[in-house]
C-alpha positions in Angstrom: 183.1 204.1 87.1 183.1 201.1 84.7 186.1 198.7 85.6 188.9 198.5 82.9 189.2 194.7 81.4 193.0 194.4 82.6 191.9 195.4 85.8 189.4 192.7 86.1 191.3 189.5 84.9 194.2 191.1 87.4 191.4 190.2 90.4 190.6 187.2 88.9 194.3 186.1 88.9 194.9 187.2 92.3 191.1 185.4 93.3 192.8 182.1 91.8 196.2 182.3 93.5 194.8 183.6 96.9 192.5 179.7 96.9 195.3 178.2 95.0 195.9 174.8 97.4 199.0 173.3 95.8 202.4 174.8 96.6 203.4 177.5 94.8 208.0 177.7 93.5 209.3 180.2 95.4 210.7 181.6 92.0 206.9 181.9 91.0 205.8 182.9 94.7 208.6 186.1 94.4 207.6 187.1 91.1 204.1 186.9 92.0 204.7 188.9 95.3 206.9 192.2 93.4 204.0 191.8 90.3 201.2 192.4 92.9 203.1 195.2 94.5 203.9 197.2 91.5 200.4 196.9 90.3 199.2 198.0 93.6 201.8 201.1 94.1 202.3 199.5 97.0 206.1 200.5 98.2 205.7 199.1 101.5 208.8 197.1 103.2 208.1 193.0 103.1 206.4 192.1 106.6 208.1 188.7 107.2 209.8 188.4 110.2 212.0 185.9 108.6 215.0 188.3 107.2 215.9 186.2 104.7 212.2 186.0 103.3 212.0 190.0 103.4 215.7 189.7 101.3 214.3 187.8 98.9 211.0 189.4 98.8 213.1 193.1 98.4 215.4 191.2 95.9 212.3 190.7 93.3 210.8 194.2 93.8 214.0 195.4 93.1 214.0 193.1 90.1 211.1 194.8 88.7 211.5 197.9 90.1 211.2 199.6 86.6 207.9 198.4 85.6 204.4 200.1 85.1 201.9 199.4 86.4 199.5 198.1 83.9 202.7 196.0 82.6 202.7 194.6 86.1 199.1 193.3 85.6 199.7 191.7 83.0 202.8 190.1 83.7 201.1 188.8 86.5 197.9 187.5 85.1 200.6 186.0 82.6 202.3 184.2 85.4 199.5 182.5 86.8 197.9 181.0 83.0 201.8 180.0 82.5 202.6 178.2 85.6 199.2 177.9 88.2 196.4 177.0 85.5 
């Protein structure tokens, strides 16, 4: 089965970020994190054992907690032209 375009430039974003060497705002970081989530169906409580990471982490899923997840793909290929290229 042929990959869908969206779902391509959505690896390629997350390729870049994942060998991205400068630091990352935490503001970007967050809505990176909830983005990659949503577009992965991926529910799953934040695994830092810093509580006040996994607040903030819950805190931006629950931001974006009504999204699709196509829109989440693009908001997060989006994201990384805007602020990481």
């Amino acid at each position: 089965m042929k990959k869908k375009k969206s779902h391509i430039k959505f690896e390629e974003a997350v390729t870049y970020v994942n060998s991205y060497t400068e630091p990352i705002p935490a503001d970007v970081l967050l809505k990176l994190y909830a983005y990659y989530k949503i577009a992965n169906s991926n529910f799953d409580n934040p695994g830092s054992k810093t509580p006040l990471i996994n607040a903030f982490k819950a805190n931006a899923l629950f931001q974006a907690k009504n999204m699709k997840k196509k829109e989440a793909m693009k908001f997060y290929i989006e994201l990384v032209s805007k602020e990481l290229k």
